[in-house]
N, C-alpha and C positions, 0 to 999 in steps of 0.2 A: 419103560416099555410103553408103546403108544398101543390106545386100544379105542374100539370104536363101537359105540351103542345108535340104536334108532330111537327116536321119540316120537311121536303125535303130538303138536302143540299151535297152537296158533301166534300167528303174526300180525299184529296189529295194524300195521303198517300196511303190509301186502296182501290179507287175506279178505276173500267176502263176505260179509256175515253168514252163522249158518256153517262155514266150511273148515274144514280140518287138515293139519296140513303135516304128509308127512315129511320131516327133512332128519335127514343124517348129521350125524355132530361124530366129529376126530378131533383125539384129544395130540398133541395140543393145537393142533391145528383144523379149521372147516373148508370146503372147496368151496370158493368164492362163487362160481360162475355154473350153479349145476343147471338151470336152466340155458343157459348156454349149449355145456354139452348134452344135454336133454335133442335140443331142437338139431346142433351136428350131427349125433347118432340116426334121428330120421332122416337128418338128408343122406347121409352116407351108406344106409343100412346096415345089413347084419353080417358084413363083411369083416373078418377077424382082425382085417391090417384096417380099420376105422378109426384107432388111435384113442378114441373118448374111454375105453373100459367100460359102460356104464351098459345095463342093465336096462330093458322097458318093460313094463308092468301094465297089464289091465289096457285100458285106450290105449295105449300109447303102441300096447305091444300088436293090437288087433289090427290099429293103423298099418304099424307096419308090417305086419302080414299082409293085407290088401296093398299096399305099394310094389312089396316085394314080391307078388303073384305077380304083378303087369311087368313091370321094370327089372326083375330079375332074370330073364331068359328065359326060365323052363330049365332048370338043371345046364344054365348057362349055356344052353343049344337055341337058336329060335327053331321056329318052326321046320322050315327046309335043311336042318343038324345040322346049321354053322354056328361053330363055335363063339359065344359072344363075349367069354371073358369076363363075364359080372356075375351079377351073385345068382344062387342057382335054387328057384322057387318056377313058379307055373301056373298057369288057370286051367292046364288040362285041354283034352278037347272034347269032353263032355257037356251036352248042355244044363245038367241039372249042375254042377261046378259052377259054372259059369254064370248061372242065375243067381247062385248063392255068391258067387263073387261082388255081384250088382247088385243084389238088397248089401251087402257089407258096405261099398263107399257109398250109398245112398243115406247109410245112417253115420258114416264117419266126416263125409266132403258134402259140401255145399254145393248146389246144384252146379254151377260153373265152373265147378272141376270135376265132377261127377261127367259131366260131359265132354272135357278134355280127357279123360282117362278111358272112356267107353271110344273115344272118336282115335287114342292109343292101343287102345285091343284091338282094333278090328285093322288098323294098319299095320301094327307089330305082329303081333298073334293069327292072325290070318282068321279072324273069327265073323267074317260074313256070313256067312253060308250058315253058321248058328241062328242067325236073324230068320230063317225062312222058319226056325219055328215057334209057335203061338207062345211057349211060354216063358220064351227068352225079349220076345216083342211087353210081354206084361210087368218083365222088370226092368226094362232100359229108361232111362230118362232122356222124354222125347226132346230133340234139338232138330233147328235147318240140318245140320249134316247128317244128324242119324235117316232123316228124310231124304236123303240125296244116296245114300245108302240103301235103303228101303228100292228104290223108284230104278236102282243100274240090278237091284235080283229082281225086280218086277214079272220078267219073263218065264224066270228058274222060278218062281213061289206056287206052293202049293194050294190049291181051294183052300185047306182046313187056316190057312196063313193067313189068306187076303183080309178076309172082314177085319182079325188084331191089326193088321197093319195098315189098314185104311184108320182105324181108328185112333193109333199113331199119328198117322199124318195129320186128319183132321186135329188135332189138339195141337198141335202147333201152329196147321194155316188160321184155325180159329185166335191164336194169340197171336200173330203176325198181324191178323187185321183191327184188334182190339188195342193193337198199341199205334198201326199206322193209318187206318180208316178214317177216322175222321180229321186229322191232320191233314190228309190229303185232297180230302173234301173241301173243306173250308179256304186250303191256297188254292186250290183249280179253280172254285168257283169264282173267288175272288177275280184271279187270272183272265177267265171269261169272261167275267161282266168286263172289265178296264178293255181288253178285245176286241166285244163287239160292240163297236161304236155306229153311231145313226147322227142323222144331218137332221130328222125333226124328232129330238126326244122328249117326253114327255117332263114336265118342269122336275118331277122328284127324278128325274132318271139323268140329268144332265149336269154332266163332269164338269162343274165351275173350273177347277183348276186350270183344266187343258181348255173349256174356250176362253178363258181369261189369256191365255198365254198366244194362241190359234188369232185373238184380234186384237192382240196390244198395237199392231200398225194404225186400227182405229178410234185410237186416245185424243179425247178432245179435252181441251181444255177449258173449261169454263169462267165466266168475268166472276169476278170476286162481289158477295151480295154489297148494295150499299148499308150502313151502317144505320142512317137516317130511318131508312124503309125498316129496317129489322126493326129495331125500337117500337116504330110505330105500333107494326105489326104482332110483336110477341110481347112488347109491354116489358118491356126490360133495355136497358141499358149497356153498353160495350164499348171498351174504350184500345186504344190502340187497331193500328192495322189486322185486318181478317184477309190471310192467305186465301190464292186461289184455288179451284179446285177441280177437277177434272173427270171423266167418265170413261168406259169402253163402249164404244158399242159394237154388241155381239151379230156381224152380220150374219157370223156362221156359227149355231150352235153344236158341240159334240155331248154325244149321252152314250149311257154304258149298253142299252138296250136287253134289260135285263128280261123285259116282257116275250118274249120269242121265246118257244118250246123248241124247236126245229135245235139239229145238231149244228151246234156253232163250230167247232174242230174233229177232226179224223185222225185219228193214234192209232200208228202203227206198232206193233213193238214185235222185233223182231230177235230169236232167243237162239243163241247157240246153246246146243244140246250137249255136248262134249261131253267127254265125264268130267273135266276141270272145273266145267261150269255149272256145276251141281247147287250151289249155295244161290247163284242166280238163278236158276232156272225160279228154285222157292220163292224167290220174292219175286220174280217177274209175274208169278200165277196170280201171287196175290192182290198187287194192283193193277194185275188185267183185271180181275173179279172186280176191285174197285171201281175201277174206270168204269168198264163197261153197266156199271149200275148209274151211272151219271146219265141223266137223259141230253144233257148238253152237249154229250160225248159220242160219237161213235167208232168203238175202239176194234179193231183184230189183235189177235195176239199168232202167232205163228212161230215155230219150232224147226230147227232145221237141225242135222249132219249133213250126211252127203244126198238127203231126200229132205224132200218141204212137207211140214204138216201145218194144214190149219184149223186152231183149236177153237178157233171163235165161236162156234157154237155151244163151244161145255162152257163159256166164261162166267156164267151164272153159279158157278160150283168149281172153286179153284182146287179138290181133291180130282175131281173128276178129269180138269186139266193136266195134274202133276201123274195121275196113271196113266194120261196117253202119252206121256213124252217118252222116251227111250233111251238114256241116257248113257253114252259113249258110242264108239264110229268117228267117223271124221268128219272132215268139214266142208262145207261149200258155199261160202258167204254171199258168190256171184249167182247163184242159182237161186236162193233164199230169196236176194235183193228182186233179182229179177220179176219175183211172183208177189212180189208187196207191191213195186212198182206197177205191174199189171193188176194190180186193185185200186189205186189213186185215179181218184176219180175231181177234187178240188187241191190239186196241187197247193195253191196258196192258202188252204185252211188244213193244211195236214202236215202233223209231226212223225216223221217215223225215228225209233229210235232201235238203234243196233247194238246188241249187247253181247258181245264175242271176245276173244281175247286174239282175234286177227289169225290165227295162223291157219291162212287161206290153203285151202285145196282143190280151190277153183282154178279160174282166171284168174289170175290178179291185174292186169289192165282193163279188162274187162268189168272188176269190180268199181274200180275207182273211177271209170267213167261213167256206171252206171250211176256213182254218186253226186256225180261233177252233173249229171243231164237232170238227177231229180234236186239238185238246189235251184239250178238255173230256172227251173222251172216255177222256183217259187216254195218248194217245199222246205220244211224247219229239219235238216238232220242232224241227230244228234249218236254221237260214241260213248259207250261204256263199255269200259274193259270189263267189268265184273259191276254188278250189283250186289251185294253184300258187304256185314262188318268186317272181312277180314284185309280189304284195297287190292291193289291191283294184283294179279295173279299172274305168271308167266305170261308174257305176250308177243306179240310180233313186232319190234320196235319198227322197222321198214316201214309197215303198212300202216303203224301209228302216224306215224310222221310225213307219211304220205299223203292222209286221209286230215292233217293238221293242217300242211298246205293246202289242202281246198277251203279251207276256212270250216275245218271238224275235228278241232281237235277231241283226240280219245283220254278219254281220264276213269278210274273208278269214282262209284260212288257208292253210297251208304244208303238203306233202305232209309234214314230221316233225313239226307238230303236228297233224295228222290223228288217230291212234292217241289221244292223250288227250283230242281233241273228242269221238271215237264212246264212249271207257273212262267219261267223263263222263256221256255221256248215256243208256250201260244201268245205272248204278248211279244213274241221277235226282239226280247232284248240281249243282252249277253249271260253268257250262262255263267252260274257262279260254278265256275272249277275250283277245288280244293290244292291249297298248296302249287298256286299256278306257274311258278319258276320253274316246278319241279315237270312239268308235263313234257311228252316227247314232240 
């Protein structure tokens, strides 16, 4: 007869110090692999056909209750009573539920799933509208998306809302700039000074590399000293041939010209508002606020759907810009472009950058000549599909590939390579595109 006892006992091998371990013993046989079916049982849940048999206790079980709140259906219905065929749990549409659901994976998941599971409730479970109020805002763990979330009920939130959820936001655009601020400080500036170059710089301000390179045409070669005279002269001795030797001389000095206060470049940045483009809109605010703190710089920031807002005057306070946007509507990229370009005032000292994911609801001849007239003219344009970690997002391929043959092409980018797209495009060299085979 096979019979089966539990022990408490440690494991020398496997355990922490300090820790106590319980395992199961069958006689005559032990199940090799219980953490194995430990870890299957959570992924599979508490679904009867799961296969494992096994049993979750204490964490393990509270874990999966919080899984199986999100990921279960709601008594296998979502929200709109279609049927989903999985396991049947819920989070209710209460908001005192729902806060207790989010102190639960706050103390089970690691912030970066804690955020995927909150950025899953609110897509599955249709639980936006929970957001509008104050004490569902005090337990979410604030991320760009829950912000991009926050900023499309902007309209629908109530007074008693605004202050928690401006304080939301803040605590993110405040870490956004604490992780990308000075980074992007340090390559713009650099970017500038290399820039703006001057014809008389002052001796500590002048770029040897480039006038060494600017008058190698006026290399002279010099006679080789006599050997006789050295001796003489220095009181020492040399034997064998002394090669010749040769000089530049610098008719024309370049310097970085780093002395000048004056705005040496003009940044445009240009932001589709979409609801797709919610994760950019966030970081577009935030190194407009950047920017615009550069006195080297004078940046606009502008917002568009099928209406132009320009926000350049909040750029001192990137919450204050992320409450005037409005996020979703459609689109009008030709009408956008149009009111940037009616602000270019030094064509050849100015970057505008367009950050949309093309799906034009304008013109679209219209646009692509508008872009074709402000390169011709001197200006640095530059495409991104999306700024944020997540790459490119649904787009226009046509108007990508469009906008590539004019020599623009569209790519996403990452808020850390941001700083070397803009360092790129004031010093007119080529932009570092990411994975450039792969661009349309």
């Amino acid at each position: 007869m096979t019979t089966t006892r539990t022990t408490t006992r440690t494991d020398p091998m496997r355990q922490k110090p300090g820790e106590t371990m319980e395992r199961t013993t069958t006689a005559p046989h032990t199940p090799p692999d219980a953490e194995r079916l430990r870890r299957w049982r959570m992924v599979l849940g508490a679904d009867s056909a799961d296969g494992t048999d096994r049993a979750l206790t204490g964490q393990d079980a509270a874990m999966d209750s919080a899984l199986n709140a999100l990921y279960g259906g709601g008594g296998g219905k979502k929200p709109n009573g279609r049927d989903t065929g999985g396991r049947s749990a819920g989070l209710g549409a209460s908001a005192p539920s729902v806060a207790r659901w989010l102190g639960d994976i706050r103390t089970y998941f690691p912030s970066s799933v804690v955020q995927v599971m909150q950025r899953d409730a609110i897509d599955r479970l249709g639980l936006a509208t929970l957001l509008l109020e104050p004490e569902m805002l005090e337990a979410v763990e604030p991320d760009v998306h829950l912000v991009g979330t926050l900023l499309s009920l902007n309209k629908a939130m109530p007074e008693t809302t605004k202050e928690t959820a401006r304080a939301v936001v803040r605590k993110v655009v405040e870490d956004l700039e604490a992780r990308l601020e000075s980074r992007t400080r340090a390559t713009l500036t650099g970017a500038l000074d290399r820039s703006a170059r001057i014809s008389r710089p002052r001796h500590r301000d002048i770029d040897w590399d480039r006038t060494i390179r600017a008058n190698l045409k006026n290399y002279l070669t010099l006679p080789a000293p006599d050997t006789a005279t050295t001796a003489e002269t220095t009181g020492t001795a040399t034997t064998g041939a002394t090669g010749a030797t040769g000089t530049v001389v610098p008719e024309r000095l370049i310097g970085y010209g780093r002395s000048s206060r004056s705005a040496k470049k003009d940044i445009v940045l240009c932001v589709d508002q979409s609801g797709s483009m919610a994760a950019s809109v966030v970081h577009a605010s935030v190194f407009g606020a950047v920017l615009a703190s550069m006195r080297t710089l004078s940046t606009r920031l502008v917002v568009f759907d099928t209406a132009v807002v320009d926000l350049t005057d909040q750029l001192d306070d990137p919450v204050d810009v992320l409450f005037g946007t409005q996020l979703g509507g459609g689109t009008d990229i030709n009408r956008a472009l149009a009111y940037c370009q009616s602000r270019i005032t030094r064509p050849a000292d100015t970057v505008v950058v367009l950050i949309s994911d093309l799906h034009e609801g304008g013109i679209r001849d219209e646009m692509l000549k508008r872009v074709a007239a402000m390169k011709a003219s001197g200006v640095q344009f530059v495409t991104l599909l999306a700024l944020s970690d997540e790459g490119a997002p649904a787009y226009d391929h046509e108007h990508a590939a469009a906008l590539g043959a004019l020599g623009t092409p569209a790519f996403a980018c990452t808020p850390d390579l941001f700083p070397d797209v803009m360092a790129a495009a004031i010093e007119k060299r080529p932009l570092p595109i990411p994975d450039k085979g792969h661009q349309p």
